[in-house]
C-alpha positions in Angstrom: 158.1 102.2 -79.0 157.5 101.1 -75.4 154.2 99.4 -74.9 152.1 100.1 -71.0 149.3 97.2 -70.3 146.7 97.8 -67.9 143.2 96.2 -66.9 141.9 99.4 -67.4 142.5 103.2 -67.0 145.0 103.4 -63.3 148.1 102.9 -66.1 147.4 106.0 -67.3 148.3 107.8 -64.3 151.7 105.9 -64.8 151.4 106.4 -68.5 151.6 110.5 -68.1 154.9 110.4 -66.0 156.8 107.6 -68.3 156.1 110.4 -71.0 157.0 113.3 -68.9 160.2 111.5 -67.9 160.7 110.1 -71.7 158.9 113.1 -73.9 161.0 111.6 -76.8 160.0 108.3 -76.7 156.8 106.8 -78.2 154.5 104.7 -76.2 150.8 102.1 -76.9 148.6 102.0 -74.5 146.6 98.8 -74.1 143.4 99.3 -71.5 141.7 96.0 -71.1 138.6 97.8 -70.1 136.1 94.8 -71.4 137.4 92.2 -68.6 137.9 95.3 -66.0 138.3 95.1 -62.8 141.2 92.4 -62.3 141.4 92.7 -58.4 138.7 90.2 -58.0 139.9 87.4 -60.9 140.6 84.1 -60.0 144.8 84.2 -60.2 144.3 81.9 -63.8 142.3 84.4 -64.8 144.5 87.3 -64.2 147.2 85.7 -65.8 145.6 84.3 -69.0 144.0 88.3 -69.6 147.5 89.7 -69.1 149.3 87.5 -71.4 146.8 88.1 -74.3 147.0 91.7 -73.5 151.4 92.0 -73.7 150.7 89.5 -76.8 148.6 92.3 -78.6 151.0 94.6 -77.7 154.5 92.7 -78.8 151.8 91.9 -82.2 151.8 95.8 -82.9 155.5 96.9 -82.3 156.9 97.2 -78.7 160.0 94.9 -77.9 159.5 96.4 -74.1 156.0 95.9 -72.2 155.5 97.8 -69.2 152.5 96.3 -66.9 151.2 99.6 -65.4 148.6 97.2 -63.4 149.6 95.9 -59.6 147.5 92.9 -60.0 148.8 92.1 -63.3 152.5 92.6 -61.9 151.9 90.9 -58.8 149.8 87.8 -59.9 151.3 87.2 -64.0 155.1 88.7 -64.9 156.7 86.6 -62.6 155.2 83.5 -64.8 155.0 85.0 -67.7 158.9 86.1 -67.2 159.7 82.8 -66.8 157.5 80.0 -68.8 156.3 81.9 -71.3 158.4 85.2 -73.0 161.4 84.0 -74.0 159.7 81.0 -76.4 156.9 83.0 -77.6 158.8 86.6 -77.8 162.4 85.8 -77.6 164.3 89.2 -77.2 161.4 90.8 -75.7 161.1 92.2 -72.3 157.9 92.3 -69.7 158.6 94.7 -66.8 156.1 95.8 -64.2 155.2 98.6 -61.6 155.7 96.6 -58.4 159.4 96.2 -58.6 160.3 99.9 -58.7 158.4 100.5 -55.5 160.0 97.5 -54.1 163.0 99.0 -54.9 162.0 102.7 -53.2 161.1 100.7 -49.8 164.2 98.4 -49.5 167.0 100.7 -51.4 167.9 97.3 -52.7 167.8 97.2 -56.2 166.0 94.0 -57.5 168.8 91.7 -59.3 171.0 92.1 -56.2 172.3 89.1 -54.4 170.5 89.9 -51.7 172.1 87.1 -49.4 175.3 87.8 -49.7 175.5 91.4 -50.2 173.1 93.7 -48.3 172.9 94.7 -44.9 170.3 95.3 -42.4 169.2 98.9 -42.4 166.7 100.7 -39.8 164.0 98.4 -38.8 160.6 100.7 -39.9 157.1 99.6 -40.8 155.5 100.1 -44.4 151.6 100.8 -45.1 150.4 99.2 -48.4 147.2 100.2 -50.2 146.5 97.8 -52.5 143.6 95.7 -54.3 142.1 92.3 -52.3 144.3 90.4 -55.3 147.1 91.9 -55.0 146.8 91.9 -50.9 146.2 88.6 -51.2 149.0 87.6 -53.7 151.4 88.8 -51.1 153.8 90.0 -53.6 154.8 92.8 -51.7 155.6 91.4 -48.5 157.5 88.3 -50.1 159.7 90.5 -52.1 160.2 93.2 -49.4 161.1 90.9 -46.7 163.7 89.1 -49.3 165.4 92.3 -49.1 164.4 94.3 -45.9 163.6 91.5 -43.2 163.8 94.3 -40.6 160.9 96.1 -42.5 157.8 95.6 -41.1 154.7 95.1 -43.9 150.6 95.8 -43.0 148.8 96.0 -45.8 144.9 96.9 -46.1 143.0 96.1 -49.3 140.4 98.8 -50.4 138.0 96.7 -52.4 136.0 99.5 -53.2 138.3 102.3 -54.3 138.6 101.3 -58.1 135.1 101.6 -58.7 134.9 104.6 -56.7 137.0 106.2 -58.7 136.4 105.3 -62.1 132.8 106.2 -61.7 133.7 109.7 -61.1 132.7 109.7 -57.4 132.7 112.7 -55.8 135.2 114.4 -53.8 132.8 113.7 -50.3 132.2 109.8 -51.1 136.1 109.4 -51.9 136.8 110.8 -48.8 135.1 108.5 -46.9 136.5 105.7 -48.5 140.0 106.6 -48.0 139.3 108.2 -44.5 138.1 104.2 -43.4 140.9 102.2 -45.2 143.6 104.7 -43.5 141.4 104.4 -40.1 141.5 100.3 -40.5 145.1 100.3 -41.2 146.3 102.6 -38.0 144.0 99.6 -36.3 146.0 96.6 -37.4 149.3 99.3 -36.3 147.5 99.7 -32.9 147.6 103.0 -33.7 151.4 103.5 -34.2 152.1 105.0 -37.6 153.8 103.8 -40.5 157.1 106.0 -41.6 155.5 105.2 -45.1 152.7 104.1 -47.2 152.8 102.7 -50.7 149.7 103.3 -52.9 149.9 99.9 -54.8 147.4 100.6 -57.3 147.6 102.9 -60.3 144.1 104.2 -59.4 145.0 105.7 -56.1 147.4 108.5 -57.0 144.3 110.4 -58.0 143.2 109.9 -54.3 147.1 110.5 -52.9 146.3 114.2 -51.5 143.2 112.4 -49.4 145.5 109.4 -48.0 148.0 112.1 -47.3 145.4 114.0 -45.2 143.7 111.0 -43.6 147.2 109.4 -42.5 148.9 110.8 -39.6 151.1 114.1 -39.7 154.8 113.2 -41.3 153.7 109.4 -43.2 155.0 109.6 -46.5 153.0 108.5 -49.3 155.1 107.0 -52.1 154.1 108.0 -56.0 153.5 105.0 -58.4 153.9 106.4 -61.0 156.8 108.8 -60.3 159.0 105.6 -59.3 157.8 103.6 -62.2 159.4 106.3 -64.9 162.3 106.7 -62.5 162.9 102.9 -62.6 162.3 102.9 -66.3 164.8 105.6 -67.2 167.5 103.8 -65.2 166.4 100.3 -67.1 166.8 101.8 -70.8 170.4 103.5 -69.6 171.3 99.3 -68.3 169.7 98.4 -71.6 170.1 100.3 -74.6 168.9 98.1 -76.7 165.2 98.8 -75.7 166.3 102.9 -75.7 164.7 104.2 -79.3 163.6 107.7 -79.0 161.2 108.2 -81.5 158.8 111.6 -81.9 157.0 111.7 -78.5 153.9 110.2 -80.1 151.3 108.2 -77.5 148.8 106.4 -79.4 145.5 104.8 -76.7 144.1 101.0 -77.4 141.2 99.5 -75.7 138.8 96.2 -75.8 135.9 98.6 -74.6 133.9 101.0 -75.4 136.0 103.4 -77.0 134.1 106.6 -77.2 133.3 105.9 -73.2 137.1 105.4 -72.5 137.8 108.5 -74.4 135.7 110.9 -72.3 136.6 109.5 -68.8 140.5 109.3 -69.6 141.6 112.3 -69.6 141.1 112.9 -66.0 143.9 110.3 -65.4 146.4 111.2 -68.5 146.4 114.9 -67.7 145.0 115.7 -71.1 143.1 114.4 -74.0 143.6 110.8 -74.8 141.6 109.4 -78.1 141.0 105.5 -77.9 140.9 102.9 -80.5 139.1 100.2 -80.2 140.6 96.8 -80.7 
């Protein structure tokens, strides 16, 4: 069983392609919907919410955690990778969405020596979409220009684009939305566009059709989620030792309301998705 942590419903978006990619394996989803959103959180914050949440998930099976949450990845795995997992879960592994996409951008894969082994590719310029924590953590740039000095980072936070979208907003008021944060970041280019965007928030692949219709002609707007099963595929062929096919079963936790999860999750897993309450 592989376990997928998330603040609150954007990892199911990631959830539905790990089990497209992995139909034989079964996974537990974890929504921490009762300390929803985590964009805004103080970084303490953040990281004390995501350890309890990989916690209840190591307590209930998984030996493999996948953080299917930007802030989380961005602002907790690195610490929680390193103080914290191999004393209170030796054996277990934490893993999280921004590393894939990291990996898509810089074709570099992420335990490369990056100093002595890679060489410069084409110098191009990377759009990020992202929430005000994880723009602010500045996980993205760091890791990308540790790999891919010559590729050129802009990122523009979308603080209201979460809420927008979990609320069900209509197809007119997300428009908007995306139509100003993709006018604000051809701004800060001076109108040159990016060869690429990365939607770095699980949220926003239900939005992806109106980035790719408010961005210039030709930007290519790379899938979370997609990458994230890719990434994970590869991982469990490195690592067999996480690879236990089981019978395809996906079972849904939350700290919420339940019933309310239930109804409004569907539109991000594809299809019905029953919660528990925990």
């Amino acid at each position: 069983m592989i376990g997928v942590f998330d603040s609150g419903h954007g990892g199911l978006t990631v959830l539905r392609a790990l089990h497209q990619h992995l139909p034989t394996h079964d996974f537990l989803y974890l929504g921490d919907h009762a300390d929803a959103p985590y964009g805004d959180r103080r970084p303490e914050e953040i990281y004390e919410l995501t350890l309890a949440g990989v916690s209840r998930l190591f307590d209930r099976g998984p030996r493999l955690v996948i953080l299917a949450c930007n802030t989380a990845s961005a602002v907790a795995l690195r610490r929680l990778q390193q103080t914290w997992l191999e004393q209170a879960w030796p054996g277990r592994r934490v893993l999280g969405v921004l590393v894939p996409m990291v990996e898509a951008v810089t074709g570099v894969p992420w335990m490369a020596d990056v100093a002595a082994s890679r060489q410069a590719g084409e110098a191009r310029t990377i759009g990020i979409f992202a929430t005000s924590r994880t723009v602010d953590s500045g996980a993205y740039p760091r890791e990308i220009a540790a790999r891919a000095p010559e590729v050129k980072v802009v990122q523009q936070a979308c603080p209201d684009l979460v809420p927008l979208i979990e609320q069900g907003a209509g197809h007119d008021r997300l428009q908007d939305a995306v139509r100003r944060y993709a006018d604000a970041l051809m701004i800060r280019l001076d109108g040159v566009a990016p060869q690429a965007v990365m939607l770095g928030c699980t949220h926003y692949p239900l939005a992806a059709d109106l980035f790719t219709t408010a961005l210039p002609a030709g930007v290519e707007v790379l899938s979370q989620p997609d990458l994230t099963a890719k990434s994970l595929t590869a991982y469990l062929q490195r690592h067999p030792q996480f690879d236990r096919p089981g019978r395809g079963q996906v079972e849904f936790m939350t700290t919420g309301d339940a019933a309310r999860i239930t109804d409004l999750a569907t539109r991000f897993f594809g299809k019905p998705a029953h919660f528990e309450k925990v």
